[in-house]
BALOBA-1460 file (C-alpha; in Angstrom, 3 decimals):
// residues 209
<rec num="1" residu="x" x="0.000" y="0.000" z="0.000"/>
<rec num="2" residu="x" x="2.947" y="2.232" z="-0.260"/>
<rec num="3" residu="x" x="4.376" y="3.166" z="-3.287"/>
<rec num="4" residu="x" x="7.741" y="3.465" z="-3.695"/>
<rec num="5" residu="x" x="8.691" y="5.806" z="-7.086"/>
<rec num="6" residu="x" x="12.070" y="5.218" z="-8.573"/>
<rec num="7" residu="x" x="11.678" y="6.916" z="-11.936"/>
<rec num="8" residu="x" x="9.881" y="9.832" z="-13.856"/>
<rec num="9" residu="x" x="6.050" y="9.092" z="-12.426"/>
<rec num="10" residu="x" x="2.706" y="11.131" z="-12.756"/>
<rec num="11" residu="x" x="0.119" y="10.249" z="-10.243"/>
<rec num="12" residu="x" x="-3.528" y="11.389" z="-10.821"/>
<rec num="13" residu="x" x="-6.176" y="11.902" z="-8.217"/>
<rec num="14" residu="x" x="-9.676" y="14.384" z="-8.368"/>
<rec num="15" residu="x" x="-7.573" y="16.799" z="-6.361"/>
<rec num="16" residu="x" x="-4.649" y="17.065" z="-9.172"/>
<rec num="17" residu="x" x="-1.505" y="15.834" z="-10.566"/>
<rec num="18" residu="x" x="2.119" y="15.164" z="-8.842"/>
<rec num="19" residu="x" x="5.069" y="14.720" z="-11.232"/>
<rec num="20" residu="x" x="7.890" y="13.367" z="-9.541"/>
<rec num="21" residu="x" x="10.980" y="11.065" z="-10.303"/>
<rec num="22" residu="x" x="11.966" y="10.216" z="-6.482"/>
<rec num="23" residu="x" x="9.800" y="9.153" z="-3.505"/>
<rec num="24" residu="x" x="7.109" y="7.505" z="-1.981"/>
<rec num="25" residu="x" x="3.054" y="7.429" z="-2.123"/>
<rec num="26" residu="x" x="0.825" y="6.209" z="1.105"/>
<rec num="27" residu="x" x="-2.422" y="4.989" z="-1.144"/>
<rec num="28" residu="x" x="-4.417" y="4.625" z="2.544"/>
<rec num="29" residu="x" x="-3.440" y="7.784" z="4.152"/>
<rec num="30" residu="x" x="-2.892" y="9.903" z="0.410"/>
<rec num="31" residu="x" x="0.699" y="10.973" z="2.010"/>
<rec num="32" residu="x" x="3.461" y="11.250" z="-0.056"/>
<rec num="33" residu="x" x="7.412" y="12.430" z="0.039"/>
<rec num="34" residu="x" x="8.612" y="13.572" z="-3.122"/>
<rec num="35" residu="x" x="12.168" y="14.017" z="-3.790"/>
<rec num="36" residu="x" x="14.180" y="16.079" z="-6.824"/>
<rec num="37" residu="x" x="12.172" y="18.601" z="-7.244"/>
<rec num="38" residu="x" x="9.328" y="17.639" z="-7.896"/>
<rec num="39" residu="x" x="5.565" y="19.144" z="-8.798"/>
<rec num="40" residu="x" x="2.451" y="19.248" z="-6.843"/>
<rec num="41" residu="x" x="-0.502" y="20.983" z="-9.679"/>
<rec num="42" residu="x" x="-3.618" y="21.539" z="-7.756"/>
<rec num="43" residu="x" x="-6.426" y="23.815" z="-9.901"/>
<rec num="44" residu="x" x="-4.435" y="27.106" z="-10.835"/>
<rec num="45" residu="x" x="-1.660" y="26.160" z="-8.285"/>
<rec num="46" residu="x" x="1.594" y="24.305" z="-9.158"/>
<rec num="47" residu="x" x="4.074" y="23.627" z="-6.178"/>
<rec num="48" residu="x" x="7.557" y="22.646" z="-6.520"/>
<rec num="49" residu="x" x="10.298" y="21.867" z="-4.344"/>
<rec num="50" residu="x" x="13.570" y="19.601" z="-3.717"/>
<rec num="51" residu="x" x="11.873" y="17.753" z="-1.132"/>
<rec num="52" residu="x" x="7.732" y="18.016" z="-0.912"/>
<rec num="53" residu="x" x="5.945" y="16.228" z="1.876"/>
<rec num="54" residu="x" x="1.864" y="16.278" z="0.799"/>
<rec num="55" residu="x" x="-1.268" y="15.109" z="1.879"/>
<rec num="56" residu="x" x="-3.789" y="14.794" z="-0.339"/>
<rec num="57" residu="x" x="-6.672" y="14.410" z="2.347"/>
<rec num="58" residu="x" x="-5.844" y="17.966" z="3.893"/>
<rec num="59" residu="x" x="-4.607" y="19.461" z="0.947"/>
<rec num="60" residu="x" x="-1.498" y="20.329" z="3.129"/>
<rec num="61" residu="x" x="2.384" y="20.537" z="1.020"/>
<rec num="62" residu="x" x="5.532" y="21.451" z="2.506"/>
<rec num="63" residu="x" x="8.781" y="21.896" z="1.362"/>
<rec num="64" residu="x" x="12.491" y="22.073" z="1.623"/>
<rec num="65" residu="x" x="14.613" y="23.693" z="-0.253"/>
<rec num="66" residu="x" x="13.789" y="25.614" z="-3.917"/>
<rec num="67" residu="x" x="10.107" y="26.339" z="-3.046"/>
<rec num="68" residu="x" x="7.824" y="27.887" z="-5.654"/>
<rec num="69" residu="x" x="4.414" y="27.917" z="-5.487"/>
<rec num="70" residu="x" x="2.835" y="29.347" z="-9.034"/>
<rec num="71" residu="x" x="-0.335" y="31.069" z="-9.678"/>
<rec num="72" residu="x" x="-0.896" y="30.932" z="-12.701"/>
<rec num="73" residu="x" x="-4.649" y="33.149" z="-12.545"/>
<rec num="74" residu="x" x="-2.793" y="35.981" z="-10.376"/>
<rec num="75" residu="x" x="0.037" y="35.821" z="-12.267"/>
<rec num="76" residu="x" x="2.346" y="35.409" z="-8.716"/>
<rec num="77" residu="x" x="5.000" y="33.430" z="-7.896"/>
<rec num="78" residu="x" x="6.214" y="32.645" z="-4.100"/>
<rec num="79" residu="x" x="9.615" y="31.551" z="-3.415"/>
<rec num="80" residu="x" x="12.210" y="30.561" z="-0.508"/>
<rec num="81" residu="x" x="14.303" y="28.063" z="1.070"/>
<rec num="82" residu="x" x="11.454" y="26.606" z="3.113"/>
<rec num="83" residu="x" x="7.726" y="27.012" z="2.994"/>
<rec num="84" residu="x" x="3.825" y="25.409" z="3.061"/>
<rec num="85" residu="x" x="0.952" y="25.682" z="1.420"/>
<rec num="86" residu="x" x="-2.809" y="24.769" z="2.298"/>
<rec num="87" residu="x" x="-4.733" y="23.959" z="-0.467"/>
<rec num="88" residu="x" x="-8.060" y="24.126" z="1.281"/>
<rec num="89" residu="x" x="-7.818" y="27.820" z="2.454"/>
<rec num="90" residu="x" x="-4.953" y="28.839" z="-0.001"/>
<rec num="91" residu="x" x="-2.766" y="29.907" z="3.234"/>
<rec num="92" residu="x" x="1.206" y="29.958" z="2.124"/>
<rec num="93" residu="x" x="3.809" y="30.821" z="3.962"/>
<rec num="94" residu="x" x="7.705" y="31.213" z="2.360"/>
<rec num="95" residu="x" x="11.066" y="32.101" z="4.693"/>
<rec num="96" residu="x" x="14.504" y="31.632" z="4.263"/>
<rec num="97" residu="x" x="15.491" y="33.988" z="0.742"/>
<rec num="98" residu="x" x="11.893" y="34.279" z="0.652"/>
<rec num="99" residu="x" x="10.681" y="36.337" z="-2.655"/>
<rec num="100" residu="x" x="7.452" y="37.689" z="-3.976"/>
<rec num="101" residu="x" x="7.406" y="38.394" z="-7.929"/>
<rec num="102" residu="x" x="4.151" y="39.466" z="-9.642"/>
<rec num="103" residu="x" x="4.186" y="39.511" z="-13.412"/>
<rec num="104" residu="x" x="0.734" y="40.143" z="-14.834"/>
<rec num="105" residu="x" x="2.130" y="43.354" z="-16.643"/>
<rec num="106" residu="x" x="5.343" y="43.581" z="-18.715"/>
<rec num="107" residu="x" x="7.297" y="44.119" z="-16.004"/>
<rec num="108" residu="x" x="8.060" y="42.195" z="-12.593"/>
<rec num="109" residu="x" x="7.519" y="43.187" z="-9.308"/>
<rec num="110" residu="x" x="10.085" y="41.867" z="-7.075"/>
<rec num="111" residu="x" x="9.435" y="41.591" z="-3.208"/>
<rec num="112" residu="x" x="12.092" y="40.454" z="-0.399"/>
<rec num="113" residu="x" x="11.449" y="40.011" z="2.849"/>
<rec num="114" residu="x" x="12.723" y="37.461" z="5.700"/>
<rec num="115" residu="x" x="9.156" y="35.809" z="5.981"/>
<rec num="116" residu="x" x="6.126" y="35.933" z="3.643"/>
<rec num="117" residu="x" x="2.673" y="35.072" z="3.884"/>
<rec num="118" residu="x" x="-0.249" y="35.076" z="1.351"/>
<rec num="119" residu="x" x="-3.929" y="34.906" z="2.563"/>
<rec num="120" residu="x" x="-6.605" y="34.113" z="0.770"/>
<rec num="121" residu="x" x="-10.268" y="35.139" z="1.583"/>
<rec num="122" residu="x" x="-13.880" y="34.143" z="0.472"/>
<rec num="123" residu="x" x="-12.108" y="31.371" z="-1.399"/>
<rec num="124" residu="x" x="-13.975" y="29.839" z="-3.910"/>
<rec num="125" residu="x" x="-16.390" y="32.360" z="-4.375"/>
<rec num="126" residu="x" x="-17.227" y="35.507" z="-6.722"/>
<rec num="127" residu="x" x="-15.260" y="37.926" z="-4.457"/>
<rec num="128" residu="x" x="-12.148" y="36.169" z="-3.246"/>
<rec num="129" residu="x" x="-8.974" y="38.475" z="-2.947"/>
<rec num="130" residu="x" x="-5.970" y="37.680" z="-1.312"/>
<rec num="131" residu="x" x="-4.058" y="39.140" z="1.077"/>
<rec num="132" residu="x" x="0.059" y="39.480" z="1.270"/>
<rec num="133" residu="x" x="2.273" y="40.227" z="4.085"/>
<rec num="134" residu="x" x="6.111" y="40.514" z="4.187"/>
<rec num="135" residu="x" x="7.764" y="40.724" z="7.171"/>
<rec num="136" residu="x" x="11.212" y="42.667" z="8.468"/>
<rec num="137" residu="x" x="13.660" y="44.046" z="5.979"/>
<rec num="138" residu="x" x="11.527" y="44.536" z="3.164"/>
<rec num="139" residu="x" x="12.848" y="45.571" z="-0.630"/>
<rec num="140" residu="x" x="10.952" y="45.889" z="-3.487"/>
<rec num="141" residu="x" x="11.785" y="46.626" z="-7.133"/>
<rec num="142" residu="x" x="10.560" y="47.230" z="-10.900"/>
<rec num="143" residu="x" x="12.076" y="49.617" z="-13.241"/>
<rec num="144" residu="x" x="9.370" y="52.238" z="-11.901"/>
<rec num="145" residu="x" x="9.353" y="51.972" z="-8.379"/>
<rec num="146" residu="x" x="11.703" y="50.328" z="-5.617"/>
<rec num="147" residu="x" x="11.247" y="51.054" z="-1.738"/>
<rec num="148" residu="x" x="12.040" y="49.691" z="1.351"/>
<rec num="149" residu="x" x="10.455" y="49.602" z="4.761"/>
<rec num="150" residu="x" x="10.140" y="47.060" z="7.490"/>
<rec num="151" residu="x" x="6.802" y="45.653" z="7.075"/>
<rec num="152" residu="x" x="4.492" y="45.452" z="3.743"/>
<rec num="153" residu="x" x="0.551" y="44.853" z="3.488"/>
<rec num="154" residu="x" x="-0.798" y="43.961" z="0.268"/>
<rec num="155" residu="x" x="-4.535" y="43.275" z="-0.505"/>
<rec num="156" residu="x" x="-6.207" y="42.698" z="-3.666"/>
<rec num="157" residu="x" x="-9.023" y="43.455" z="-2.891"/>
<rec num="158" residu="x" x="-8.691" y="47.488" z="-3.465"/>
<rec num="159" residu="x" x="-4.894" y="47.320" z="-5.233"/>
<rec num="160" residu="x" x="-3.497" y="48.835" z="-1.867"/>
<rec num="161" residu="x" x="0.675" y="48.288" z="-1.092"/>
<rec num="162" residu="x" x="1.014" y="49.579" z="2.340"/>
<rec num="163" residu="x" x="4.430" y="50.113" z="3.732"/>
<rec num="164" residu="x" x="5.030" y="50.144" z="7.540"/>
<rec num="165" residu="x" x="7.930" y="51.356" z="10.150"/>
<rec num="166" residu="x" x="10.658" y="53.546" z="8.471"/>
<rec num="167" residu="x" x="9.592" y="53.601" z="4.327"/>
<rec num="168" residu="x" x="11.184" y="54.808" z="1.629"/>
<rec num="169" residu="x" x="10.007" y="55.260" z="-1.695"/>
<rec num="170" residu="x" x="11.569" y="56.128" z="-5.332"/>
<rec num="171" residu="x" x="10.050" y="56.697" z="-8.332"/>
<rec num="172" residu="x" x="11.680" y="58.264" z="-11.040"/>
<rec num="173" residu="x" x="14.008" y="60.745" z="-9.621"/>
<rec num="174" residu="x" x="11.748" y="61.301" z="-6.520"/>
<rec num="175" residu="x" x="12.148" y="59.903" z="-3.205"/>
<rec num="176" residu="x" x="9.034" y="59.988" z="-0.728"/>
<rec num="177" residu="x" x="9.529" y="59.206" z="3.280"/>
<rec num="178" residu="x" x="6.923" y="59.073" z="6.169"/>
<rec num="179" residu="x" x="5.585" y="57.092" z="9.027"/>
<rec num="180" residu="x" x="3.419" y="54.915" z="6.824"/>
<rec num="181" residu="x" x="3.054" y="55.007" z="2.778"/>
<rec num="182" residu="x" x="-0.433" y="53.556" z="1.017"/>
<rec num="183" residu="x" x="0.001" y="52.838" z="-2.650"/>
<rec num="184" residu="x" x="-3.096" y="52.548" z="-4.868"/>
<rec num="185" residu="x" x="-2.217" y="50.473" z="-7.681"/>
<rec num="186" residu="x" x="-4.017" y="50.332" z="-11.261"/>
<rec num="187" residu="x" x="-3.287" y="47.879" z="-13.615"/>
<rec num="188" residu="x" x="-0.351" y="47.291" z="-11.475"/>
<rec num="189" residu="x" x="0.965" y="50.879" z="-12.097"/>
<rec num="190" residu="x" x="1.054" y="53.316" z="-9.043"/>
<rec num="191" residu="x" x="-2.065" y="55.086" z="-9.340"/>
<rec num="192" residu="x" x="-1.502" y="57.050" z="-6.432"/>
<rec num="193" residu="x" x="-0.036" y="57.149" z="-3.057"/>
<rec num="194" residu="x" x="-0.709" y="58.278" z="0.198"/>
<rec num="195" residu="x" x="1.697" y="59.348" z="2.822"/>
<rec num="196" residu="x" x="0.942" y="59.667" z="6.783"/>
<rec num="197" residu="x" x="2.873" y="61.485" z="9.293"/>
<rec num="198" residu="x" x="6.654" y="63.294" z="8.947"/>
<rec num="199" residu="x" x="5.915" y="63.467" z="5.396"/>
<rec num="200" residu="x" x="9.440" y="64.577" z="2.992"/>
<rec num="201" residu="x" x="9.515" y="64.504" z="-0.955"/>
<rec num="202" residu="x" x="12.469" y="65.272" z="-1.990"/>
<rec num="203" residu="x" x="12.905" y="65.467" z="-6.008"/>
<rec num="204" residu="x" x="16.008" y="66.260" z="-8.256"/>
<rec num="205" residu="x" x="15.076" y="69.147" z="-10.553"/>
<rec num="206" residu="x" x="18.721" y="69.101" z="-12.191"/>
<rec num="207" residu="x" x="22.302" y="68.317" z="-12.060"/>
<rec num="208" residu="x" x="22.648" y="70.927" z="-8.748"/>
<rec num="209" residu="x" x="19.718" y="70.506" z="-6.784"/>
């Protein structure tokens, strides 16, 4: 009753697909460790990983080492060192190198922190969003905007980045500082932003000031 996989494999369940070449498969408890990174595709979601330990019953993956975890509707990819993901309330969590890219435009956001988390609400329904959070030493970056703070908030529900404790913002040749900084995305451009408290823009006119 336990599978053990010892070459390329593709097991297929109402839940999804798993492609792996290395590993094992409970068939009573739907547990499985999968080894060289290998690929868990669940609906919209793929997750991938060096070593993935799944359950098929809970919907619960986690993995070491090389984690991504793809969604391919939202156009976002999570990555780090070591993370999870719950299937059944599209919770995921990333640490270690942790990274954040969205792509739906023609350019990537990239997002650093040292731990990540993505929550999703009203899932399966008309009005789910989702729900990101970076924690501590936060950097982001795309050719139009790059910042840094200590703590990030971003919902999908309205388009709102919000940057916490300490943030700096550039855009262009314009640098923008206060206690907290709410970006309104559109299209996944800045659309406008919002700045709260000790409030400084500071903008280079020329090659003096």
């Amino acid at each position: 009753k336990v599978a053990t996989i010892l070459g390329p494999s593709v097991i297929v369940s109402d839940s999804g697909t798993i492609h792996t070449s290395r590993g094992w498969y409970d068939t009573v408890n739907n547990t499985s460790l999968l080894l060289d990174q290998s690929q868990v595709e669940s609906g919209e979601k793929i997750l991938i990983g060096d070593s993935i330990f799944y359950n098929r019953d809970t919907g619960m993956g986690e993995v070491y080492g090389n984690m991504s975890l793809i969604d391919t509707a939202q156009h976002v990819t999570l990555q780090g060192e070591y993370g999870y993901y719950n299937e059944q309330t599209g919770y995921a969590f990333a640490t270690d190198s942790a990274r954040f890219l969205e792509y739906s435009q023609g350019d990537t956001l990239f997002l650093h922190a040292d731990t990540l988390q993505m929550y999703t609400f009203n899932l399966n329904t008309d009005s789910t969003f989702r729900e990101t959070r970076a924690y501590h030493k936060v950097r982001m970056y795309r050719t139009d905007v790059q910042g840094v703070c200590d703590s990030l908030v971003f919902s999908s529900k309205d388009s709102c980045l919000t940057m916490y404790y300490d943030p700096i913002l550039w855009n262009n040749n314009q640098q923008l500082l206060g206690e907290e900084i709410m970006i309104y995305m559109n299209d996944s451009t800045i659309d406008w932003a919002h700045i709260h408290n000790q409030t400084l823009s500071v903008e280079k006119l020329d090659s003096v000031n």
